[in-house]
N, C-alpha and C positions, 0 to 999 in steps of 0.2 A: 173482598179479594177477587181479582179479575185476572183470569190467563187464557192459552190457547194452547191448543195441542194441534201439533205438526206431525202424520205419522209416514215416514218416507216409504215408499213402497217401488221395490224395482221387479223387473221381472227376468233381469240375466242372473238369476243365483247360481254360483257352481254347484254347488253340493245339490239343489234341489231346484231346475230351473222352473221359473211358471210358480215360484213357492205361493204368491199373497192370492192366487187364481184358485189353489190345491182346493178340491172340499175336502171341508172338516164341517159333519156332524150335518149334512146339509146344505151346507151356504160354503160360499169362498173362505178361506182363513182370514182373510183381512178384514171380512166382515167379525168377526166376533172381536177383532182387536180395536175396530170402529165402536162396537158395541162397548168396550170398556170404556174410551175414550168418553163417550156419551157419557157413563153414570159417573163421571168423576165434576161436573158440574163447570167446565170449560165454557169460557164464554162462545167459544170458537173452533172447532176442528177440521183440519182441514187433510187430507190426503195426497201428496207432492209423489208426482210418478213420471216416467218418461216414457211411461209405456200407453200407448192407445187403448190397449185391450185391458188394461188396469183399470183406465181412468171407467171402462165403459160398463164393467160392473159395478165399479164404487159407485157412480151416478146412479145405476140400475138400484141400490140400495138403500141410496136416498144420503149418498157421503158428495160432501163436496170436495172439488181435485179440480188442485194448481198443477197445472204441466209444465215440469220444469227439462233444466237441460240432461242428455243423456252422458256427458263428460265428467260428471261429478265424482271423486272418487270416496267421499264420506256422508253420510247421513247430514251431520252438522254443514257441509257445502250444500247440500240440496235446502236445508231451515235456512240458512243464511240467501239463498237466492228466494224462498218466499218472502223471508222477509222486507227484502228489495222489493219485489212483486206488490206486496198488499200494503208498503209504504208505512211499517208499521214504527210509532215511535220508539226512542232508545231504551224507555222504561218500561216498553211492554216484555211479561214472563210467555216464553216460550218452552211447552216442556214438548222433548222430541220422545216417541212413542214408536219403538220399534214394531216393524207391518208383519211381524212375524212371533210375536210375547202375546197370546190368544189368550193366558192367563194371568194378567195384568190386570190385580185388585185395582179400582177405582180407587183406594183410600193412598196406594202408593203416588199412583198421579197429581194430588190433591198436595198429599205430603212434600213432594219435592215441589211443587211450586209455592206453598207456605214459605219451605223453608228459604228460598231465595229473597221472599219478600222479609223473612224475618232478620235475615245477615246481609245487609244492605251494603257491606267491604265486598263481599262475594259477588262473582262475574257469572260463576257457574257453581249450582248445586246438583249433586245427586243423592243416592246413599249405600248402604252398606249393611252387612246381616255378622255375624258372629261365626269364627269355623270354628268345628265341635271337632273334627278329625284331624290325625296326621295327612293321611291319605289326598283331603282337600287343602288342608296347610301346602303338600308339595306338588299339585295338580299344577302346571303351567297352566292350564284352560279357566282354571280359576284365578282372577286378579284380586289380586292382593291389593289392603291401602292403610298404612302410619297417618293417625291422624293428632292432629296438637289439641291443647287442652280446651281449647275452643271449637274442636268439632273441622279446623277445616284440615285440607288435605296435607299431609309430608311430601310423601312419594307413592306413588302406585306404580306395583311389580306384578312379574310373572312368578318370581323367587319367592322363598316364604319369609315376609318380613312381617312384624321383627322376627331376628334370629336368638336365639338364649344363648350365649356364648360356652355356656360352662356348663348346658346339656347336650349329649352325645343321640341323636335321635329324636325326634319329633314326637314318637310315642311316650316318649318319658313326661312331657308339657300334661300339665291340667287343663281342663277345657274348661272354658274357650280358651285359643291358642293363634287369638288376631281375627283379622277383619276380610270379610269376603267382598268387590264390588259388586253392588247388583246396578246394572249398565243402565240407568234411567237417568236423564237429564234434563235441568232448564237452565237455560239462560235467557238474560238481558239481550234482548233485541240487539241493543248498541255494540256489546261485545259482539253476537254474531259477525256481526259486520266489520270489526277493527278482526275478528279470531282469523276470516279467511284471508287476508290479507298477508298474515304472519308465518314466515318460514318456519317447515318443521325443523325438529332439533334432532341430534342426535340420537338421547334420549331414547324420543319416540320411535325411531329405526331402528332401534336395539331390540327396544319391548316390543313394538307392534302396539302401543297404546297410545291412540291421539287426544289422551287427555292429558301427557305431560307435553304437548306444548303449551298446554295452557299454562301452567307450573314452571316451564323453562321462560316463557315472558315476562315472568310478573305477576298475573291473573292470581285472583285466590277461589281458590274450587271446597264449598261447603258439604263437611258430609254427616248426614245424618243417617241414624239408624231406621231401620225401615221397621216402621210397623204393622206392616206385613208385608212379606215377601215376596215375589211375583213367584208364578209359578213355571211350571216347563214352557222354553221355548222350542220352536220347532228350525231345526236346523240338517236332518236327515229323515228320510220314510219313515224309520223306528222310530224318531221322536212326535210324528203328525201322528200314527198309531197311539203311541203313548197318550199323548192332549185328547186323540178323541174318547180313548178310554175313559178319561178323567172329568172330560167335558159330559159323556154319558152318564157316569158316577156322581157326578154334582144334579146333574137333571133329575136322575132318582132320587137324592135325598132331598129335594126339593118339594116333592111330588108328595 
């Protein structure tokens, strides 16, 4: 099995601008999320940024960076224009590795681009973990995904689906009580290229999820269960504290 990992990394974040630059634990945040990239046994990793000052640590690390354009408004537009870039064929597996998930098991990486090679229908795989809660059943921040008997996708919501018609309450449901996304992705080269071409849909204006356009075209999106989970990503001060606490935590029990 042969693939590559794409990890987009910008440096206009609102919530935490300068985020993939932050230290954590020593080194850049980007840097540990390169490091995952690494032990996940990728033919190829590459670092897609629009920022100068990105690209100039990545190198300083010893990461290779495609400079792409700064108009992009999704991660998947930034893979699709390396993809142009490195001229890569339609059947090569790209999995996109977001530049801010520092605790992104190698084994999930590996896992989603297996899985695209093994459901050859599928345009795009990711996966998916189990919700134990009400709480995260009705979380908007959490996305939800109905999937058919074959693993690939229904719909993915912000809503708790399914709904149990004839319980009054969430807490009444036995757990598990539906499927959580966890936001990792590969696709076929090929699809990249036909995906940016393709008007959003409504759909995805509603949710805020641009993985039903894929689903509103036609595409069929594989979801498998992750074997293990990624961990905290960093998306505010409190969460880069958090990861470095944990990123400290794992070095001690290593030790």
């Amino acid at each position: 099995m042969s693939f590559r990992v794409v990890i987009p990394a910008r440096h206009a974040s609102t919530r935490l601008p300068g985020k993939p630059l932050l230290p954590l634990a020593g080194r850049p945040l980007i840097a540990h999320v390169y490091d995952c990239a690494r032990a996940s046994g990728a033919a190829e990793i590459l670092i897609a940024t629009d920022d100068a000052r990105i690209a100039e640590a990545c190198t300083g690390f010893g990461a290779s960076v495609v400079m792409t354009s700064a108009s992009h408004r999704s991660g998947s537009e930034r893979l699709a224009e390396v993809v142009a870039l490195q001229g890569w064929p339609d059947d090569e597996i790209v999995v996109n590795l977001q530049g801010d998930e520092p605790l992104t098991p190698s084994s999930a990486i590996r896992q989603v681009a297996e899985d695209l090679i093994a459901f050859p229908e599928a345009s795009v795989s990711t996966l998916c973990a189990p919700i134990h809660s009400a709480a995260q059943l009705n979380d908007p921040h959490t996305v939800k995904v109905v999937r058919d008997v074959a693993g690939y996708a229904l719909y993915f919501s912000r809503a708790p689906i399914p709904w149990e018609r004839d319980v009054i309450g969430a807490e009444a449901r036995e757990a598990p009580i539906g499927w959580r996304h966890v936001g990792m992705y590969a696709y076929r080269a090929g699809y990249l290229r036909r995906y940016v071409a393709l008007p959003a849909c409504e759909l995805e204006h509603i949710e805020k999820l641009e993985q039903l356009r894929v689903l509103w075209h036609g595409a069929r999106i594989h979801v498998a269960e992750a074997l293990e989970v990624p961990g905290h990503g960093v998306d505010t001060p409190e969460d880069l504290a958090l990861v470095a606490a944990l990123l400290a935590q794992r070095d001690a029990n290593d030790k």
